[in-house]
C-alpha positions in Angstrom: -49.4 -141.7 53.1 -52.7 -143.3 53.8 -55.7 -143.2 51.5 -59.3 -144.7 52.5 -61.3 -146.7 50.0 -64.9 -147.2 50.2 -64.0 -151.4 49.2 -60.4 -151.9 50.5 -60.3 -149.6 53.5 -56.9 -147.9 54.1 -54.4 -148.5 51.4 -50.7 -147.5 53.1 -48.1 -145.6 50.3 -44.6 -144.7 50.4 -45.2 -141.2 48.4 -41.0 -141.8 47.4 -41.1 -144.8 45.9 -40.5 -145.7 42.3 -42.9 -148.6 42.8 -45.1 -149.2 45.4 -47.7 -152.4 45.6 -49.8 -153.9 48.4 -51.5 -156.6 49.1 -55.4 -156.7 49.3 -58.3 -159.4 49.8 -61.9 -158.7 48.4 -64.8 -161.0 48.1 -62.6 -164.1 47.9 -60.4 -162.4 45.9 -56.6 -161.6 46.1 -55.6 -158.5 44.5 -52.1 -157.0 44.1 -52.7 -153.1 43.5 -49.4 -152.2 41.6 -48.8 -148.3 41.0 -45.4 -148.2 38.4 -43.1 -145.0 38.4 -44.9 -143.5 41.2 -42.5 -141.0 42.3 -43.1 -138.9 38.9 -47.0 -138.5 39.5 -46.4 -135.0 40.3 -49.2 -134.0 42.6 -50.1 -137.3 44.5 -53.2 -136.1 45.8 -55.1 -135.3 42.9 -54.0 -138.5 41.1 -54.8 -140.8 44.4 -57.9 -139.3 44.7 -58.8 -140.2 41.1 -57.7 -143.8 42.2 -59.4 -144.1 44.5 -62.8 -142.8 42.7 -61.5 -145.9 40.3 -60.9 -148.3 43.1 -64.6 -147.5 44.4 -66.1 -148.4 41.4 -63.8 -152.4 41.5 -66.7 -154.1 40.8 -67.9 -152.4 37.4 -64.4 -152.4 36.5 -63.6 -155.9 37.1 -67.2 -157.0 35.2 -66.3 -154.5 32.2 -62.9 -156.2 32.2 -64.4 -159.5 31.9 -66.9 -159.0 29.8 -64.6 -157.5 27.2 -62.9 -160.9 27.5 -65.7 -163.0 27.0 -67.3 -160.4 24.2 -64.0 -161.0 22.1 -63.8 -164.6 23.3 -65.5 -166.0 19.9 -63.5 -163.7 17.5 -59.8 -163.1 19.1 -57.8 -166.4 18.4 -55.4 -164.8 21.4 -57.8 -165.2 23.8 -59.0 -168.9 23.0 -55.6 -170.1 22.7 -55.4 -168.6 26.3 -58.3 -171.1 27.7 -57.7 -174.0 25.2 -53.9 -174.2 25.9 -53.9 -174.0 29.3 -57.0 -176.6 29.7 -54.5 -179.4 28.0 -52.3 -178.5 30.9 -54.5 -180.7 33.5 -55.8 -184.4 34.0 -59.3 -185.4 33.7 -60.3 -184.9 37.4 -58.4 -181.6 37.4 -60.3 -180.3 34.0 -63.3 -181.1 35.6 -62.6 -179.5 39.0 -61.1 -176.2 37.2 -63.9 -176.2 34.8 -66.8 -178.4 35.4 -66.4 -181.3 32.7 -63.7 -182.8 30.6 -64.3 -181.4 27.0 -63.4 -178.0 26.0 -66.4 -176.7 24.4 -67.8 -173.8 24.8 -68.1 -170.1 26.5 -69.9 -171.1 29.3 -66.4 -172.4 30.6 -65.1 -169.5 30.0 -67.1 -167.2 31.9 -67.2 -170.1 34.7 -62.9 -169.4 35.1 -63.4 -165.8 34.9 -66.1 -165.6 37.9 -63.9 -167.9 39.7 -60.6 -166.4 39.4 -58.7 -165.3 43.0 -55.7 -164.2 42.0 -55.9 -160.5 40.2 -53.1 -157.4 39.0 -54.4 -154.4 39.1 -51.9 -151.8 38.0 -52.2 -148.0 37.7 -49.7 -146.2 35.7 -49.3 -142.9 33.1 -49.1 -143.6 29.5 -46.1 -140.9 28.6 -45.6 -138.6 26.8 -49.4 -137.0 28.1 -49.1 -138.7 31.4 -52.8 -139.9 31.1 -53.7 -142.4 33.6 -54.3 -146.0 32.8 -55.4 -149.1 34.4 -55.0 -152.9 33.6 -56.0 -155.7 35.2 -54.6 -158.9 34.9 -56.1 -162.2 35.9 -53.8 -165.1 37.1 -56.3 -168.2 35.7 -54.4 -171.2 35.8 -51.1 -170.1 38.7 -50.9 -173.4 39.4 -49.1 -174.6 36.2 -48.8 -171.2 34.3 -47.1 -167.4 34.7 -49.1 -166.4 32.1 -52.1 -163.1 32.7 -54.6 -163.0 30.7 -55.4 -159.3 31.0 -57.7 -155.9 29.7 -56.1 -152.6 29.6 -58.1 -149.3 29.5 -58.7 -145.9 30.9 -61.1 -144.1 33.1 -62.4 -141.1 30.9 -65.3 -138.4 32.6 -66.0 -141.2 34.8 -66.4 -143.9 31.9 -63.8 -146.8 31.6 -62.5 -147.0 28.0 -61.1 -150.7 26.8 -57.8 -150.0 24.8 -56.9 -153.8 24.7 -56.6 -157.4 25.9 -53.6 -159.1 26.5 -51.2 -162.2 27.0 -48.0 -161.3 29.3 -45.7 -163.3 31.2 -45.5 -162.7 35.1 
C-alpha cells in the first residue's frame, strides 16, 4: 500500500510483511522508518493513519527527542559516557571537525552533534500485551567508528508525545 506524508511524500508498504522499512532523505537527513511485527497491526489503516499524523509532526518529534537528551545530558552518566567515549575515538583534527575544538567540555558540543546528525532510526512498533503504539528514534552520532544509537523512546498520547526513556543499543 501507499500512504502520503505531508514531509516524506509517498511511503510504499508491503501490508504482509513482518517487517517492513524504507529508506527516506529530509533536510539533510537520512532516515530509516522501521515498522516491527507489522503483519499483527490488525487494521492497517487506522494505525497508518495515526503514523502518519506522527510522521507530519517529524520535526517536533525529532526537537522533543533531542531536547530530552540534552535536558538529561548534565544528570544521566549514560548519556555523557555516550559523547565522552566516543570523542576519545578521533584525532585532533577529527575532534575538531566532528565537534568544533579539541577539549571535551561542555553542552554546547552536545547540542552542536545532535543538530548535525544525518543518520536517524525511527521505528514504530506496539508495546504488547495492550498493543499501544510507540515510537523511538535513534540517532547514529559517530557511524564512522561506532554501531552504537544513542536513542529516546516515547509515545504519542491525545496528540502529545510522552518520553518513556533514553537509551544506548547496539546496531
Amino acid at each position: 500500500m501507499n500512504y502520503k506524508t505531508e514531509k516524506f511524500g509517498i511511503i510504499s508498504l508491503n501490508e504482509n510483511s513482518i517487517r517492513e522499512e524504507c529508506r527516506i532523505n529530509y533536510m539533510n537527513q537520512k532516515i530509516n522508518l522501521e515498522f516491527t511485527e507489522f503483519n499483527i497491526y490488525g487494521d492497517k489503516t487506522q494505525f497508518m493513519l495515526e503514523i502518519i499524523t506522527i510522521l507530519n509532526k517529524y520535526d517536533e518529534l525529532n526537537k522533543i527527542a533531542k531536547s530530552a537528551i540534552i535536558e538529561n545530558y548534565s544528570k544521566n552518566e549514560q548519556i555523557k559516557g555516550y559523547f565522552n567515549g566516543h570523542f576519545d575515538f578521533f584525532n585532533n583534527e577529527k575532534q575538531i571537525l566532528i565537534f568544533g575544538e579539541k577539549m571535551y567540555s561542555s553542552i554546547d558540543i552536545v547540542e552542536n552533534i545532535l543538530e548535525n546528525t544525518e543518520n536517524i532510526i525511527l521505528q514504530f512498533g506496539l508495546n504488547r500485551p495492550m498493543y499501544e503504539l510507540y515510537i523511538s528514534i535513534d540517532y547514529h552520532i559517530f557511524k564512522e567508528v561506532s554501531n552504537y544509537l544513542l536513542g529516546v523512546y516515547m509515545q504519542h498520547i491525545d496528540g502529545i508525545f510522552k518520553i518513556n526513556s533514553i537509551y544506548i543499543c547496539s546496531r
